[in-house]
N, CA, C and O atoms as CSV, one atom per row, in Angstrom:
chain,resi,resn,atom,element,x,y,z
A,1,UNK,N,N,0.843,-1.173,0.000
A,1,UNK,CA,C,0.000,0.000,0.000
A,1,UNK,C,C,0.892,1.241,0.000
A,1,UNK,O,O,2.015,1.101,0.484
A,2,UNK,N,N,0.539,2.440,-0.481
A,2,UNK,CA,C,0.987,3.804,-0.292
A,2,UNK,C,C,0.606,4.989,-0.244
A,2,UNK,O,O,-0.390,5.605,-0.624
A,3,UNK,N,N,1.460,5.206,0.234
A,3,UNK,CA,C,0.799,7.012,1.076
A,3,UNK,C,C,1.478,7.690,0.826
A,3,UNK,O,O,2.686,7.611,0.601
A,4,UNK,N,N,0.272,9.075,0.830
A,4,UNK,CA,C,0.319,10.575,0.632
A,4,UNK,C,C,0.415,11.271,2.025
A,4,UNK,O,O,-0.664,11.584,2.529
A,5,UNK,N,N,1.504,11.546,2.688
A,5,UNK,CA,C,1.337,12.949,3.411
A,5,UNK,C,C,1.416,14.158,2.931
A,5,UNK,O,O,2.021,14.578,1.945
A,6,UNK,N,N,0.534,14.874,3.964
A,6,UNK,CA,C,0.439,16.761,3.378
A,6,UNK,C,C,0.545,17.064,4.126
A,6,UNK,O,O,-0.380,16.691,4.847
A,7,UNK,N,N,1.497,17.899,4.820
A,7,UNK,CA,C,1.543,18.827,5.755
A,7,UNK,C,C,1.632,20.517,5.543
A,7,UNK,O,O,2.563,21.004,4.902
A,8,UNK,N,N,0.880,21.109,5.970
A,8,UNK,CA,C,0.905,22.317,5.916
A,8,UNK,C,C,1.680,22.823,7.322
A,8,UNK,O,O,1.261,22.527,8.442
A,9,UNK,N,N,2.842,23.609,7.082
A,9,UNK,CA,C,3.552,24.325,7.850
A,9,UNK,C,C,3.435,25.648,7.561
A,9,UNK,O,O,3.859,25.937,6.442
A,10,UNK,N,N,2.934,26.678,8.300
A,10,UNK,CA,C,2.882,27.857,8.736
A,10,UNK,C,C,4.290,28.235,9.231
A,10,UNK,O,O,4.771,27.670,10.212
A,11,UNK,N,N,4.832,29.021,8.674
A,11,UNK,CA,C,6.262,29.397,9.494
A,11,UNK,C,C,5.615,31.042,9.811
A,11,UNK,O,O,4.796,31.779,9.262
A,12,UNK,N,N,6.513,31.109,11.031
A,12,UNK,CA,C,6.546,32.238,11.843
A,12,UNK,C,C,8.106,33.151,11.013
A,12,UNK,O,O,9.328,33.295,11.062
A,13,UNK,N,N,6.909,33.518,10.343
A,13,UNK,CA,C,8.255,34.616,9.587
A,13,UNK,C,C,8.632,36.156,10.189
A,13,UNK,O,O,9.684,36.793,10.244
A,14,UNK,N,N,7.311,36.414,10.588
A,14,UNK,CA,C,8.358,37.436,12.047
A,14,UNK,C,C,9.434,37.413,12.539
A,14,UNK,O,O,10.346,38.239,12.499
A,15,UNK,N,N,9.317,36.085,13.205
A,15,UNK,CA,C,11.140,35.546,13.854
A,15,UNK,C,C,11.830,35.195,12.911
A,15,UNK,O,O,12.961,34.848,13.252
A,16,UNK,N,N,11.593,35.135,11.729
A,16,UNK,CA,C,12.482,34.206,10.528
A,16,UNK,C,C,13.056,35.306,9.811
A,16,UNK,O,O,14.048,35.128,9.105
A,17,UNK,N,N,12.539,36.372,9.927
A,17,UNK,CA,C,12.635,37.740,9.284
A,17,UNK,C,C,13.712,38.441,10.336
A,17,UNK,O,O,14.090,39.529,9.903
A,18,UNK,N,N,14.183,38.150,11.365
A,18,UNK,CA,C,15.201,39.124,12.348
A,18,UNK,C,C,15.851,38.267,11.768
A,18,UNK,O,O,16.437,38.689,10.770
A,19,UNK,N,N,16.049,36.703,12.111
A,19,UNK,CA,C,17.522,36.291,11.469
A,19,UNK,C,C,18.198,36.657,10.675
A,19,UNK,O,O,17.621,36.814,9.599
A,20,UNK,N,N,19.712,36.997,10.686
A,20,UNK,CA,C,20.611,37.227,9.585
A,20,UNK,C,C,20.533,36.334,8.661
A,20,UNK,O,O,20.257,35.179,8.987
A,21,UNK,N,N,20.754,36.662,7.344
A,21,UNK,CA,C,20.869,35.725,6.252
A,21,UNK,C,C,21.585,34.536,6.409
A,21,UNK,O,O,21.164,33.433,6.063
A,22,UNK,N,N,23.098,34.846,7.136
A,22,UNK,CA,C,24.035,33.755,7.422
A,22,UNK,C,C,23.275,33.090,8.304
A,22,UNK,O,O,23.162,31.908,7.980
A,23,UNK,N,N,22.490,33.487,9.669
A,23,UNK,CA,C,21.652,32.436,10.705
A,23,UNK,C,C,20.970,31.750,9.443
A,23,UNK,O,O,21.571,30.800,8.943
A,24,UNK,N,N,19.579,32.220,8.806
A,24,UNK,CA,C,18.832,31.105,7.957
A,24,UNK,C,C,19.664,30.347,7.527
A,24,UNK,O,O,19.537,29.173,7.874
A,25,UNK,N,N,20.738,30.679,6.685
A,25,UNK,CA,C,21.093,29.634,5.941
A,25,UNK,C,C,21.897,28.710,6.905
A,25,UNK,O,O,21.922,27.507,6.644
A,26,UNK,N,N,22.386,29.059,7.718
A,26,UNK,CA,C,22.763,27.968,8.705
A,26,UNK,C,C,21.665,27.117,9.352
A,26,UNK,O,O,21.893,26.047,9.915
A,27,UNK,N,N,20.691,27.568,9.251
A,27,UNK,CA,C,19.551,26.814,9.834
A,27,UNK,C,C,18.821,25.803,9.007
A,27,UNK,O,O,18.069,24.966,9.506
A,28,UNK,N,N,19.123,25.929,7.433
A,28,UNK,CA,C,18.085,25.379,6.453
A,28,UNK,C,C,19.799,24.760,5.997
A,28,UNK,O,O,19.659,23.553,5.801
A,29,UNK,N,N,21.030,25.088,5.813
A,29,UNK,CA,C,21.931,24.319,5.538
A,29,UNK,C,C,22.401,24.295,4.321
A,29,UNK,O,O,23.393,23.696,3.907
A,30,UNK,N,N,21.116,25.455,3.336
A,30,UNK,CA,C,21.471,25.806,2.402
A,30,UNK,C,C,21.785,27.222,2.282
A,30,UNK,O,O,21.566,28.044,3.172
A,31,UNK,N,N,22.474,27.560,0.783
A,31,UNK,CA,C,22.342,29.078,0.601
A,31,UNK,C,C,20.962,29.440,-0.069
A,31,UNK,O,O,20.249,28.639,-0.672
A,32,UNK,N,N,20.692,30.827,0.143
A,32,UNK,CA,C,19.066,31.283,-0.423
A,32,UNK,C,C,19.064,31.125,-1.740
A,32,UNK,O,O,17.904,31.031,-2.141
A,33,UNK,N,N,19.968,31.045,-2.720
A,33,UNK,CA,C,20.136,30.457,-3.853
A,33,UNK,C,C,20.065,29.001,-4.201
A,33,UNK,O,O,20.200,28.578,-5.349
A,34,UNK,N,N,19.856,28.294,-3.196
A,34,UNK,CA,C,20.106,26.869,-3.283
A,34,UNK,C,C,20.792,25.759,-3.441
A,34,UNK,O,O,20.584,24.562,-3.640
A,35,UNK,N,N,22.169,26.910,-3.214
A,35,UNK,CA,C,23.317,25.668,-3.472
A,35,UNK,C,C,23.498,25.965,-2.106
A,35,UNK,O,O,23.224,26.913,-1.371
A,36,UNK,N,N,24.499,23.948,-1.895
A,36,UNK,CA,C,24.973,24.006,-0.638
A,36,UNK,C,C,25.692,24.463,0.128
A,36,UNK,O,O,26.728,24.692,-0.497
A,37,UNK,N,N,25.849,24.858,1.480
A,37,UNK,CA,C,26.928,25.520,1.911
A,37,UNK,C,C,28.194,25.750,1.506
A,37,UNK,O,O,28.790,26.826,1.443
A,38,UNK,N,N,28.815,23.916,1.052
A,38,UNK,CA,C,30.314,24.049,0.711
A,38,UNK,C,C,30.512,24.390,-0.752
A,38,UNK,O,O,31.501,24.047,-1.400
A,39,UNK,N,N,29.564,25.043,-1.185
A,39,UNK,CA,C,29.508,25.398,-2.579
A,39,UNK,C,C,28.686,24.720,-3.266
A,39,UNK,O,O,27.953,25.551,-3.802
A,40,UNK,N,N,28.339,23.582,-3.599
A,40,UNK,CA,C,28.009,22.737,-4.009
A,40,UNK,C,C,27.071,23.503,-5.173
A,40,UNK,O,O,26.577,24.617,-4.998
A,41,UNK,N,N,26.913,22.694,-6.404
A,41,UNK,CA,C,25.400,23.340,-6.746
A,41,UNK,C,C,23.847,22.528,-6.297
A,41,UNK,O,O,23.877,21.298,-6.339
A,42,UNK,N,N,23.152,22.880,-6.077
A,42,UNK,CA,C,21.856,22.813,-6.331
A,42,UNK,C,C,21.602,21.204,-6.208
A,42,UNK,O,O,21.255,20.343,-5.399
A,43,UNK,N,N,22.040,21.401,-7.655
A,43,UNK,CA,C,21.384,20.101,-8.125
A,43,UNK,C,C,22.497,18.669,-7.880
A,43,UNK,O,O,22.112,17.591,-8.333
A,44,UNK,N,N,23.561,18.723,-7.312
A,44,UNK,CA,C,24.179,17.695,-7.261
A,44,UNK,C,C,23.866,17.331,-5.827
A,44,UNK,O,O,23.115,18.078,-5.199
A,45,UNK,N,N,24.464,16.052,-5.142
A,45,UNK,CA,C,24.000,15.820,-3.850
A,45,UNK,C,C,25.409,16.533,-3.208
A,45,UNK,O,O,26.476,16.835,-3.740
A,46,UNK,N,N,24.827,16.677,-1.590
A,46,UNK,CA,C,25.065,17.127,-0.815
A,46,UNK,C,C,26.690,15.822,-0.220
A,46,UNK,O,O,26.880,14.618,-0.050
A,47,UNK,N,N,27.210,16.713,-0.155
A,47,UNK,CA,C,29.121,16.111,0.264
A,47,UNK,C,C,29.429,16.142,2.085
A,47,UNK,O,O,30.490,16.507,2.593
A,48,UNK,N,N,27.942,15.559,2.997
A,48,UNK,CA,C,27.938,15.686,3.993
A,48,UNK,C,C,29.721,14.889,4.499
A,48,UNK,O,O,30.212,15.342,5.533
A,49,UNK,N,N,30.390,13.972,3.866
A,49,UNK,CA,C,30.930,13.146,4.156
A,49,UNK,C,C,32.123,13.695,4.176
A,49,UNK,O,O,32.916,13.199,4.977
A,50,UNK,N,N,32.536,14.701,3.437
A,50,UNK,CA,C,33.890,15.848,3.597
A,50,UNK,C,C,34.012,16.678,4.828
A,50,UNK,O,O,35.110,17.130,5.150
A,51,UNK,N,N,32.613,16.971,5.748
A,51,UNK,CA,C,32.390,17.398,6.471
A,51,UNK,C,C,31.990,17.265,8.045
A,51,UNK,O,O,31.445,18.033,8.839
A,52,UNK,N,N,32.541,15.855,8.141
A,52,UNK,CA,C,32.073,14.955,9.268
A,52,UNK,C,C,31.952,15.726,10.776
A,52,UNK,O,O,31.296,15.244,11.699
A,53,UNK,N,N,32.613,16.857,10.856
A,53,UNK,CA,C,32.186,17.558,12.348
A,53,UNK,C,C,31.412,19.000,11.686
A,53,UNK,O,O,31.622,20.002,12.369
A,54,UNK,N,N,30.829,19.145,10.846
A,54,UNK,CA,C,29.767,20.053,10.563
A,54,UNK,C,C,30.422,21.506,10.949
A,54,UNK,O,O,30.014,22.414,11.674
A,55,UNK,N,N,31.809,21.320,10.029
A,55,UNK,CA,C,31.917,22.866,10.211
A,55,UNK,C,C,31.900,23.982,9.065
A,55,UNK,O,O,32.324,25.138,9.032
A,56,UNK,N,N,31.033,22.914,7.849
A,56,UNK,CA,C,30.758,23.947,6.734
A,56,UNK,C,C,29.079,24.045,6.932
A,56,UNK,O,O,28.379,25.055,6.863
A,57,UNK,N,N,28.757,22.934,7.148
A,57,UNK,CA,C,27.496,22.518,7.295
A,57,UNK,C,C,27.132,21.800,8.314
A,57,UNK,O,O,27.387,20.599,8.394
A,58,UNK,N,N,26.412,22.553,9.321
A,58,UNK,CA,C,26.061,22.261,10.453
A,58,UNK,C,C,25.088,20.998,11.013
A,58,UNK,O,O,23.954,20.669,10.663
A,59,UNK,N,N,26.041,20.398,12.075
A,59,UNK,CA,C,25.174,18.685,12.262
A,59,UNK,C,C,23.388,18.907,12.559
A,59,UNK,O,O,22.395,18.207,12.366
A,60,UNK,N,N,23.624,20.171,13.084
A,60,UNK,CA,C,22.271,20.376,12.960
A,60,UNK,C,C,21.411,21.169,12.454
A,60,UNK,O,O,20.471,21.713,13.032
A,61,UNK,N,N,21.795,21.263,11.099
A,61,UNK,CA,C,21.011,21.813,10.256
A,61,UNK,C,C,20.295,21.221,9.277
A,61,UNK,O,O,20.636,20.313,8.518
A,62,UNK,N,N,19.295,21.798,9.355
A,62,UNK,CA,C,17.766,21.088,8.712
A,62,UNK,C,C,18.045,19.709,7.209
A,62,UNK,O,O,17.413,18.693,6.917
A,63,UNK,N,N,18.973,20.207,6.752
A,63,UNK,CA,C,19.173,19.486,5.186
A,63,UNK,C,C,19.736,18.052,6.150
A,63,UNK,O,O,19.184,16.967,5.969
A,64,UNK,N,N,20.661,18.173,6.974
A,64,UNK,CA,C,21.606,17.010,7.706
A,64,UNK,C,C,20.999,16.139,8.569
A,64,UNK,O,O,21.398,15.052,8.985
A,65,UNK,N,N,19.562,16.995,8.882
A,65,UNK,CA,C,18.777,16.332,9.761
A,65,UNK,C,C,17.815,15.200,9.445
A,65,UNK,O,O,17.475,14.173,10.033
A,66,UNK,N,N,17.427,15.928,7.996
A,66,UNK,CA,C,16.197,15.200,7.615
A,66,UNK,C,C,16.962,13.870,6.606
A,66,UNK,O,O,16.479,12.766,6.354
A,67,UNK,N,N,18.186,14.393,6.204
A,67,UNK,CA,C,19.154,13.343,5.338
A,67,UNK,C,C,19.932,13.197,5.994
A,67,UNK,O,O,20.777,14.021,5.644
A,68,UNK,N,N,20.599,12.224,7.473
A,68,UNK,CA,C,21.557,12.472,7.859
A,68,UNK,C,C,22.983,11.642,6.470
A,68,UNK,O,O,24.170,11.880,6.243
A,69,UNK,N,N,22.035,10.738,5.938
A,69,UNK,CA,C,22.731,9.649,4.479
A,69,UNK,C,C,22.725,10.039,3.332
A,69,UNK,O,O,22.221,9.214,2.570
A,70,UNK,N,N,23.186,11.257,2.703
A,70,UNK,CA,C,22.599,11.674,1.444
A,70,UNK,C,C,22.790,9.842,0.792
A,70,UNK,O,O,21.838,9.659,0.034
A,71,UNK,N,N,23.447,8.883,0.848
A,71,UNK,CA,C,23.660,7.892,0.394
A,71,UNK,C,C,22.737,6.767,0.508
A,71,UNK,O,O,22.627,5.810,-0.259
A,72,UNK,N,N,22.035,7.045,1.669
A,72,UNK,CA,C,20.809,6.084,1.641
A,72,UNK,C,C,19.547,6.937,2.346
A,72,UNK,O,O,19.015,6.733,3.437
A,73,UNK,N,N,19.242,8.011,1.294
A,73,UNK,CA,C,18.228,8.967,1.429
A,73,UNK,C,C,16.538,8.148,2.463
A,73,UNK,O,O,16.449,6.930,2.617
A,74,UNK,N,N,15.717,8.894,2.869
A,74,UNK,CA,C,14.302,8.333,3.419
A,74,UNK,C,C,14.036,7.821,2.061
A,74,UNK,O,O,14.327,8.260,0.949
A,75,UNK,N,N,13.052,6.186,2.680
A,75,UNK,CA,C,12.170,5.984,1.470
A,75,UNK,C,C,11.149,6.603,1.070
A,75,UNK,O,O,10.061,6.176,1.455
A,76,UNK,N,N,11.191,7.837,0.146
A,76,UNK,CA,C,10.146,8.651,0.109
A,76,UNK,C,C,10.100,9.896,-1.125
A,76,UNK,O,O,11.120,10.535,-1.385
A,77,UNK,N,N,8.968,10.112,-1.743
A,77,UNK,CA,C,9.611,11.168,-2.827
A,77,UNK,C,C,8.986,12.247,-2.420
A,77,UNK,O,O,7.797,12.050,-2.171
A,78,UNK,N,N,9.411,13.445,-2.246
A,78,UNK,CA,C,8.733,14.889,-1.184
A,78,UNK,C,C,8.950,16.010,-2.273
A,78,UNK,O,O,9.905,16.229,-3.018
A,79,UNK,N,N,7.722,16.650,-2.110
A,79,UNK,CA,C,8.052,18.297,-2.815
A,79,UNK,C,C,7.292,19.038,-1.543
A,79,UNK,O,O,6.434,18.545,-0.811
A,80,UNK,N,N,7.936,20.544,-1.490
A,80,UNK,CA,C,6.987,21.394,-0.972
A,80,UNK,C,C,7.188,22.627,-1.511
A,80,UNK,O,O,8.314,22.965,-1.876
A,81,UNK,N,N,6.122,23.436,-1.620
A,81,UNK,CA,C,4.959,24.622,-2.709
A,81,UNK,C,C,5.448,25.443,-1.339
A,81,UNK,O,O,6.053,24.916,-0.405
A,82,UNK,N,N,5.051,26.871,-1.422
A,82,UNK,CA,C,5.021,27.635,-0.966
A,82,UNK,C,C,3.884,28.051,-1.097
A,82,UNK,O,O,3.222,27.834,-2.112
A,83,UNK,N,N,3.362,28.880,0.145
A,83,UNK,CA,C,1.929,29.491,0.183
A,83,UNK,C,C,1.838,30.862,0.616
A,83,UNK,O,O,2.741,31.331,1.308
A,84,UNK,N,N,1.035,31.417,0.344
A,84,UNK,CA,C,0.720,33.357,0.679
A,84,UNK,C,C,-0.787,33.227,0.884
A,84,UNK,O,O,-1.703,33.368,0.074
A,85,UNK,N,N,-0.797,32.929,2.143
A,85,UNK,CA,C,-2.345,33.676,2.189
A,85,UNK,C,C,-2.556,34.749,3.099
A,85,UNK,O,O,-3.338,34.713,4.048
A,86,UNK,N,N,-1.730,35.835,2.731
A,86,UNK,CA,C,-2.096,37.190,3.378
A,86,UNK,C,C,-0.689,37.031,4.429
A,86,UNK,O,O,-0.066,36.001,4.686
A,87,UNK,N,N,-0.437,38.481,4.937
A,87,UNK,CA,C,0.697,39.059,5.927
A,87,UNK,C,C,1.261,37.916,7.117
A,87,UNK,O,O,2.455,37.688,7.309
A,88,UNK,N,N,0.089,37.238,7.887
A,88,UNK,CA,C,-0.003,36.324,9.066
A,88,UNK,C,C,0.150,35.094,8.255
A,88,UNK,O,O,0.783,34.434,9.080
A,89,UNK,N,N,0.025,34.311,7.228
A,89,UNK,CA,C,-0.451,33.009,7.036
A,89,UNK,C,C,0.476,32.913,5.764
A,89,UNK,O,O,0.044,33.083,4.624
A,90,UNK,N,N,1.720,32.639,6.045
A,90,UNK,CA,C,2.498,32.557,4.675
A,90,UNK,C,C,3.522,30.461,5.338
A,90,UNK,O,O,3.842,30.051,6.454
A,91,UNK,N,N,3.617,29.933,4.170
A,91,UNK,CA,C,4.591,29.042,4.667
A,91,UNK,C,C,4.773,27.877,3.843
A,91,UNK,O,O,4.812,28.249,2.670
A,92,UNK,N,N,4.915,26.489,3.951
A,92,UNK,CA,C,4.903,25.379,3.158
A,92,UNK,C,C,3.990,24.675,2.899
A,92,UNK,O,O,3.192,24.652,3.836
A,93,UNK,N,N,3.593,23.851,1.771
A,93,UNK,CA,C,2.905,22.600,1.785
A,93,UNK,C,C,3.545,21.826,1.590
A,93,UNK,O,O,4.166,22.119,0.568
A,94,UNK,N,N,3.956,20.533,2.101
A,94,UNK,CA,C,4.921,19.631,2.174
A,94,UNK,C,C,4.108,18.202,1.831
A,94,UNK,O,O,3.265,17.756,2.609
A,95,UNK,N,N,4.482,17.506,0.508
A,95,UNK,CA,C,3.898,16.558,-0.243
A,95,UNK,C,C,4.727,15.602,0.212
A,95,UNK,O,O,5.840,15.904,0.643
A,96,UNK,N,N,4.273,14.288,0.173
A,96,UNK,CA,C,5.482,12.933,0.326
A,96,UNK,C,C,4.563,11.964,0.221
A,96,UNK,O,O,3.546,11.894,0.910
A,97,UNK,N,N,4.924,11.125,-0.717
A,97,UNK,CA,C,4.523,9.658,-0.972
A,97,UNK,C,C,5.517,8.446,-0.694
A,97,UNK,O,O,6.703,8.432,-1.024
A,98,UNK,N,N,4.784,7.357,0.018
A,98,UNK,CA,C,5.876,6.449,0.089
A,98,UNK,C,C,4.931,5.163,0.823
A,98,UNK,O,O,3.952,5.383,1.537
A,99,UNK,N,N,5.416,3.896,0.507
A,99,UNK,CA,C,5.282,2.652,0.720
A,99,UNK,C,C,5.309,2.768,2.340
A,99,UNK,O,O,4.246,2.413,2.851
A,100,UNK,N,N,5.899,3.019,2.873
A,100,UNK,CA,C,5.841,2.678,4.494
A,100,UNK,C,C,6.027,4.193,5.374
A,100,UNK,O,O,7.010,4.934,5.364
A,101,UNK,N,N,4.799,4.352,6.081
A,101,UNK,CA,C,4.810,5.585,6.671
A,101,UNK,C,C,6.204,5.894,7.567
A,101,UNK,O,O,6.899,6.909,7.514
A,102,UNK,N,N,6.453,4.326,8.665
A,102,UNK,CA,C,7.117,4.406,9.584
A,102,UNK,C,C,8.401,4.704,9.291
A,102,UNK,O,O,8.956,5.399,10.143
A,103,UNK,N,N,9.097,4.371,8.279
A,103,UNK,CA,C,10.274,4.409,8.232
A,103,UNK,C,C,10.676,5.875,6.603
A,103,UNK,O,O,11.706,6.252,6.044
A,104,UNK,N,N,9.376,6.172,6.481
A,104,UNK,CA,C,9.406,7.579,5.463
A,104,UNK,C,C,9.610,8.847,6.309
A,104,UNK,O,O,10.589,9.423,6.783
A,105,UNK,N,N,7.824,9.111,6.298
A,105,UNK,CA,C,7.809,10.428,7.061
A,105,UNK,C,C,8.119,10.474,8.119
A,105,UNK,O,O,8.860,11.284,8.676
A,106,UNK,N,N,7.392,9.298,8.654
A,106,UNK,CA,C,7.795,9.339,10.167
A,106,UNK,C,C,9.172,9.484,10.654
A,106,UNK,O,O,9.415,10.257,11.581
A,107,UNK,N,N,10.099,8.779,10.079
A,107,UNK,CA,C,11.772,8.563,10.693
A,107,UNK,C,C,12.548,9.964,10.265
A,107,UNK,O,O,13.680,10.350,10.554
A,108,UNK,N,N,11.372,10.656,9.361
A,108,UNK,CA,C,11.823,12.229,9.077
A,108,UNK,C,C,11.733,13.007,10.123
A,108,UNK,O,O,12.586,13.726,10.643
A,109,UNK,N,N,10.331,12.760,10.471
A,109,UNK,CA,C,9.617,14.042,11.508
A,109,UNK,C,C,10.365,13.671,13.103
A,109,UNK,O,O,10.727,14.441,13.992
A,110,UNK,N,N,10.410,12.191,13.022
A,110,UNK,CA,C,11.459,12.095,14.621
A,110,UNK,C,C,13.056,12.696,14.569
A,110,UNK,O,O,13.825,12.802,15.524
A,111,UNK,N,N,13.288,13.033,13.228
A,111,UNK,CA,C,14.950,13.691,13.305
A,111,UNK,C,C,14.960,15.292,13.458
A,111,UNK,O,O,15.751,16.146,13.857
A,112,UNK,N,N,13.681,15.243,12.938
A,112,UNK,CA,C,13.513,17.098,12.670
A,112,UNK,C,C,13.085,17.500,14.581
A,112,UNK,O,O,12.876,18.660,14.936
């Protein structure tokens, strides 16, 4: 059998909005451009393994958290949309399909 999670996340962009650029991106693990910290681009995977005490890219930052394996990624395929509904209500929709909840989303949401 397989499943669809949707999560809608509301971020508190008030507080997300004082952070310095360098805090977010230390926090999300990427740059606001989308390449990775150690340069990386975009679209290639992430070189957590050059970096084993997280001092380009932080052990606890969001990309490292939710992948601590870029090599043996969650079983799961995820997109998330962005949303605007007015000043207060801006944030993610977070899509994911996958064969086994427990060891998809779930083994995501217990790292995050």
């Amino acid at each position: 059998m397989d499943y669809q999670v949707i999560r809608v996340i509301r971020l508190a962009t008030d507080f997300w909005d004082r952070d310095s650029v360098h805090e977010q991106e230390r926090i999300t693990g990427r740059r606001r451009n989308g390449r990775w910290l150690d340069g990386t681009p975009s679209t290639e995977r992430a070189a957590f393994a050059t970096d084993p005490h997280g001092k380009i890219t932080p052990l606890d930052a969001h990309v490292r958290r939710a992948t601590p394996n870029p090599r043996t990624p969650p079983p799961m395929v995820r997109r998330s949309y962005n949303y605007d509904g007015g000043p207060d209500d801006q944030g993610l929709i977070f899509s994911c399909f996958q064969s086994d909840l427990e060891n998809g989303f779930e083994a995501v949401q217990r790292r995050l």
